[in-house]
C-alpha positions in Angstrom: 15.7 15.5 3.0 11.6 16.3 3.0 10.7 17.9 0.2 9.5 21.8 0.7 6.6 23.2 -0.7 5.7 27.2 -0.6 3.4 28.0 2.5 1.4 29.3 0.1 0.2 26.0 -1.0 -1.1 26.2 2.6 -2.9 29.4 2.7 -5.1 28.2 -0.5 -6.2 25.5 1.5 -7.3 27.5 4.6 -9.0 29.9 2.5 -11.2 27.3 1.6 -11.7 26.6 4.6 -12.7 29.6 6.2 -14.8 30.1 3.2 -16.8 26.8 3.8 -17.9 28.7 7.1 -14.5 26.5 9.5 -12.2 27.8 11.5 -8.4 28.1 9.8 -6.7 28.2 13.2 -8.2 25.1 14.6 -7.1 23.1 11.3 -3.8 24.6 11.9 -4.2 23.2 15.5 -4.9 19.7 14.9 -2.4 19.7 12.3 0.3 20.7 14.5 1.6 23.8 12.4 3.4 26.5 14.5 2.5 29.4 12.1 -0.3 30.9 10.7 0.6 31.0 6.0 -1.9 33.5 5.9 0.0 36.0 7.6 3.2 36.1 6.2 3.9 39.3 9.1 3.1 37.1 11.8 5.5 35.7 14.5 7.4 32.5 13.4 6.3 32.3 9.7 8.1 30.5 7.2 7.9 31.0 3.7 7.7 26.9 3.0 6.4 23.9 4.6 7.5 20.3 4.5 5.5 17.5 2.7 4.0 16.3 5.6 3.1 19.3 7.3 0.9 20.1 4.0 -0.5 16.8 4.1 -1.4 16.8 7.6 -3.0 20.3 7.3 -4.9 18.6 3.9 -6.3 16.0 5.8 -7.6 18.2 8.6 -9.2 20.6 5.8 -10.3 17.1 4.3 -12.2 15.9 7.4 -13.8 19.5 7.3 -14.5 19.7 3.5 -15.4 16.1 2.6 -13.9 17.1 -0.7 -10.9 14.8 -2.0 -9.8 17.0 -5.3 -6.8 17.8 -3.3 -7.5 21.4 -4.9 -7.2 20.9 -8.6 -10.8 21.9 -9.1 -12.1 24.8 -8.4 -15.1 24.6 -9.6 -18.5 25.4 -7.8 -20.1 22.3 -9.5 -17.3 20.0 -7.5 -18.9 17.4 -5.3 -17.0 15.7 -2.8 -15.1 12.4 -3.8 -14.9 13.3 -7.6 -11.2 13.1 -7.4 -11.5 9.6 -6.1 -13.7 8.2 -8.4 -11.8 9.2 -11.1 -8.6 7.8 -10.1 -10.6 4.2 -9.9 -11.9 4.9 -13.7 -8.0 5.2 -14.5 -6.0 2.8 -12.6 -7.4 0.2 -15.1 -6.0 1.4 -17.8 -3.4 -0.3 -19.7 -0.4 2.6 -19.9 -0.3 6.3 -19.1 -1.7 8.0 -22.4 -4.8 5.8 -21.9 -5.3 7.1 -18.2 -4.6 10.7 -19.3 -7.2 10.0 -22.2 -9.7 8.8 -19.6 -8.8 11.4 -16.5 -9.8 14.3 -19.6 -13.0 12.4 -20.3 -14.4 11.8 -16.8 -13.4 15.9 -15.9 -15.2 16.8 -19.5 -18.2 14.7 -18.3 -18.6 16.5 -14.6 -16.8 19.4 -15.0 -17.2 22.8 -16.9 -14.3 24.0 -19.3 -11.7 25.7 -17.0 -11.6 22.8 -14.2 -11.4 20.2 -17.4 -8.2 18.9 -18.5 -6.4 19.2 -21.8 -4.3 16.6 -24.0 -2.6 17.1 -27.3 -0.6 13.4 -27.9 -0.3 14.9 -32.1 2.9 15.5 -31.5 6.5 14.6 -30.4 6.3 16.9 -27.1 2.9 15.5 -25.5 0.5 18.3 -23.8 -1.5 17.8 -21.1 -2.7 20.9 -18.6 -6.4 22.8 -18.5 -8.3 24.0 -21.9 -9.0 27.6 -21.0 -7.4 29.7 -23.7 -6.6 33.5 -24.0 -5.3 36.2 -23.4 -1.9 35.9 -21.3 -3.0 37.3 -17.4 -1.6 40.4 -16.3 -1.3 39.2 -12.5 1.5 36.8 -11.4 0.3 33.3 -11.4 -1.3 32.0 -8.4 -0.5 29.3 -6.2 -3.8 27.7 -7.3 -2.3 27.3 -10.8 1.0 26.3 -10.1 -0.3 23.6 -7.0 -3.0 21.8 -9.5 -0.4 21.1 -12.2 2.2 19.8 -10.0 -0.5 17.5 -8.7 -1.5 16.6 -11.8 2.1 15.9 -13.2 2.9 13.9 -9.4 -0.3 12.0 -10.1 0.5 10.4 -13.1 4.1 9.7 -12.7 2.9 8.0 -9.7 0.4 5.5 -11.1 3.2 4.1 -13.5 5.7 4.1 -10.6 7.8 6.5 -11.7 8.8 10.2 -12.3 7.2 11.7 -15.3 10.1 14.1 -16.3 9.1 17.7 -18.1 10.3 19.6 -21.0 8.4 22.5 -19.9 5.6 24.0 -18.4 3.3 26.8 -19.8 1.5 29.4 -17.0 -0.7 32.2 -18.8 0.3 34.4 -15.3 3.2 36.4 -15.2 6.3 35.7 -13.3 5.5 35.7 -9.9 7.9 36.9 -7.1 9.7 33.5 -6.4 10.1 31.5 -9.8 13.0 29.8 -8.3 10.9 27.9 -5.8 8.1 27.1 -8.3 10.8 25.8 -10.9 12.0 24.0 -8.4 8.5 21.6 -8.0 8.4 20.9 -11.9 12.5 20.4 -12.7 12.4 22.1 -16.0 12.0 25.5 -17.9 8.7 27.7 -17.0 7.5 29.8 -19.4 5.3 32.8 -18.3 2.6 34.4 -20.3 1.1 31.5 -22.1 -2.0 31.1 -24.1 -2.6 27.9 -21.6 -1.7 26.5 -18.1 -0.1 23.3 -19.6 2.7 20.1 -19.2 4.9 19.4 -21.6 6.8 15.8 -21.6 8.2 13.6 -24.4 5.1 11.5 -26.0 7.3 8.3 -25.5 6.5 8.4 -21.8 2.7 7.4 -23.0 3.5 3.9 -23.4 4.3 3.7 -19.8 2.7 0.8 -17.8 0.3 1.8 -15.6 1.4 -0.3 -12.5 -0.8 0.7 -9.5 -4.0 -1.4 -8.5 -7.5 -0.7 -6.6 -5.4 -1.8 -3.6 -2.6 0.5 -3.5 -4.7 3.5 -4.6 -7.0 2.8 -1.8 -3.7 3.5 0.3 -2.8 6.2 -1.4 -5.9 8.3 -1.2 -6.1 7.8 2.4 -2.6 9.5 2.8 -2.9 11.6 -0.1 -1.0 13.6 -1.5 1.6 12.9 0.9 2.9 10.0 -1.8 2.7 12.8 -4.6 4.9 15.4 -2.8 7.8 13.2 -1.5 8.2 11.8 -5.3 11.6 11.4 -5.9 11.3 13.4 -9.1 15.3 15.0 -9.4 18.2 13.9 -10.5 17.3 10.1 -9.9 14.0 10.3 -12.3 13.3 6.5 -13.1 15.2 5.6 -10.7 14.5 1.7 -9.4 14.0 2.5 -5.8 11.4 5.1 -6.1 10.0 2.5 -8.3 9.9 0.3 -5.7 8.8 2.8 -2.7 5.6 3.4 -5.0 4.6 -0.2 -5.4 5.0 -0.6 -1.4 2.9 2.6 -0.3 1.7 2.8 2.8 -1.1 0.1 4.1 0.5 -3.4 5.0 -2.8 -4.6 6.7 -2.5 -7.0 4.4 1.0 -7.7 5.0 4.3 -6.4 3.0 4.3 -6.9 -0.6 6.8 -9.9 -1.2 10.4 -9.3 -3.5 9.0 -11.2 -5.9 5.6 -10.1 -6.5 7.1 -6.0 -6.4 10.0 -7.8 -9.5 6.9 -9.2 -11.4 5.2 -5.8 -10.6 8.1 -3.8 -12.3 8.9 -6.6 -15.6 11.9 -7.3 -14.1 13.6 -10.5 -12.3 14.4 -10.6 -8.8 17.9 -11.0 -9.5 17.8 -8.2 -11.2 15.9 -5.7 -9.2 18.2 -7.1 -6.4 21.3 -6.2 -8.5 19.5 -2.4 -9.8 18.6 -1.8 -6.1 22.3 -2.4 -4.8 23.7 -0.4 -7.3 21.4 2.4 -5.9 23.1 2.4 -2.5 19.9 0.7 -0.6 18.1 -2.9 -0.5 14.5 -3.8 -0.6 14.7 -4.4 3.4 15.4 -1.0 3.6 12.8 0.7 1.4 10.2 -1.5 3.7 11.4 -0.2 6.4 11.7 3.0 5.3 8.0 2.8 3.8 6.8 1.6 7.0 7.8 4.3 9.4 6.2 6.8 6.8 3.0 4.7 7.6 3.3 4.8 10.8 4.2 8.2 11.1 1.2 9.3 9.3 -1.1 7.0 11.1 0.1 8.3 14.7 -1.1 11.5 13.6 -4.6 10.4 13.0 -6.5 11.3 16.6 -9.1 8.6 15.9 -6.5 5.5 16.5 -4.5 4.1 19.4 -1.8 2.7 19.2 -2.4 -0.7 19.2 -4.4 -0.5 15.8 -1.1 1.6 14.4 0.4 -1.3 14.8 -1.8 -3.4 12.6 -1.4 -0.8 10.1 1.8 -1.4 9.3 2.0 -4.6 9.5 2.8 -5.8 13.1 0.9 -8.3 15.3 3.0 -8.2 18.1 2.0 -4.3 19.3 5.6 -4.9 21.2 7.6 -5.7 17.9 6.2 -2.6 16.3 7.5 -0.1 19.5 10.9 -2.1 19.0 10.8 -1.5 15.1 9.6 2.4 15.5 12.2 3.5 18.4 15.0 1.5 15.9 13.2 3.5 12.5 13.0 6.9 14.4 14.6 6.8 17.7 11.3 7.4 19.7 8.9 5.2 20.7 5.6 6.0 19.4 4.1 7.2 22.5 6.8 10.0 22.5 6.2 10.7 18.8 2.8 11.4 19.3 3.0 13.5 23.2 5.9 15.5 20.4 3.2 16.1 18.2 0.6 17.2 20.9 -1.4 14.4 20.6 -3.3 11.8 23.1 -1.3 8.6 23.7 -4.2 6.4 24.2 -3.6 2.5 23.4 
């Protein structure tokens, strides 16, 4: 099941966009969306979008933009690539209060006070959200709000390879028309009205392990935040296989990460990641395969390369080995993928 976001996530995005002086409809073209979000009378509109119609609508706003904040921050003195360099000052670190320490330092260093990020560790609930304090808003919160949070909550359960489950989260906007659906991205009480926009988790979770290297977030931020929005982040939080889908991402130029190295990755042995993996339902041949049809996927997409060099991006030598793999994955061969998607065939 793809996980849903609210097509307002969408329209935020095209607004920047047409405010940068580009045309909304032709990123809506190239992205292959069959609605306009930011006309919720129009023909065909649907009040959410998958995951990877967002992203693919993200990285045609990207390729326009040149600006990989992926929209948590707003502010005019944003230059493009800020979000990228901070995630290589963080991956270093050792666990996940030491990132989060480090992520509020680099955004206090570049950034003014409402696009700068918050931590209180003083406590037994950890905080971490944006500074600004005041008065609660009269107006319902906005999609900005609610989108940079989950981002920010995605991001960091996804550098230690796991969920990073919520006790609650503070908005100082009012209830807007659909809490359901915005409860529904964080798994845990909102509360409306707030002196902050904040997270709150259990300060145990600091100690985390960051687990993520230069290497996979190099992968990452070329098919962010695709990774961030199909987290598995319900009722399976921590669980070993979405563990194990993080470690394996999506660029196997390289080649797939070995069983072993992905056990040594996650502290555990292999026997025993085989044995958590099975009592799961699934297997690590599966999650590879699984991984790599996302990559591919998201690769045929990309107008810029043929098929051919798909291949090699997941992995395959053999340009015939990968059209076996995809039309077993998918049922398609890649060619008809992409003429489904409305996009050239060449290579």
């Amino acid at each position: 099941m793809p996980e849903y976001l609210p097509s307002r996530f969408v329209s935020t995005l095209l607004r920047s966009v047409r405010e940068r002086g580009h045309d909304p409809v032709a990123v809506l073209a190239a992205a292959g969306l069959d609605f306009d979000p930011m006309d919720e009378a129009g023909a065909g509109y649907r009040d959410q979008v998958t995951a990877m119609e967002y992203s693919r609508v993200y990285q045609q706003a990207l390729r326009l933009l040149q600006d990989a904040a992926f929209g948590v921050v707003r502010s005019e003195l944003a230059a493009p690539g800020v979000f990228r360099m901070m995630c290589y000052c963080v991956v270093s670190c050792p666990d996940l209060g030491a990132a989060m320490h480090r992520a509020a330092e680099f955004y206090r260093t570049f950034f003014d006070t409402p696009n700068q990020l918050y931590t209180d560790f003083s406590d037994e609930t950890a905080q971490l959200g944006y500074p600004q304090v005041g008065p609660a808003a009269r107006s319902a919160v906005g999609a900005a709000e609610v989108y940079g949070l989950s981002v920010w909550h995605r991001f960091f359960g996804w550098l230690c390879g796991r969920p990073l489950p919520l006790q609650r989260v503070d908005f100082r906007g009012g209830v807007p028309h659909n809490p359901d659906k915005y409860a529904s991205l964080f798994r845990c009480p909102l509360a409306f009205g707030q002196p902050r926009d904040v997270l709150h988790f259990d300060t145990a979770c600091l100690a985390w392990p960051v687990v993520h290297t230069e290497h996979s977030l190099e992968d990452f931020l070329r098919t962010a935040p695709y990774q961030l929005l199909v987290m598995d982040d319900s009722e399976s939080r921590g669980s070993v296989s979405a563990r194990v889908r993080a470690l394996l991402g999506h660029d196997f130029q390289q080649g797939v990460p070995a069983f072993d190295s992905v056990s040594a990755a996650l502290g555990v042995s292999a026997a025993t990641l085989r044995r958590k993996l099975r009592a799961e339902g699934t297997t690590f041949q599966a999650l590879k395969d699984l991984a790599r049809c996302e990559a591919a996927c998201l690769a045929l997409d990309r107008l810029d390369m043929p098929i051919d060099e798909v291949a090699l991006h997941v992995g395959f030598t053999d340009p015939s080995a990968f059209h076996r793999a995809f039309r077993n994955w998918t049922g398609q061969t890649p060619g008809q993928y992409r003429s489904g998607r409305g996009v050239s065939t060449r290579g």
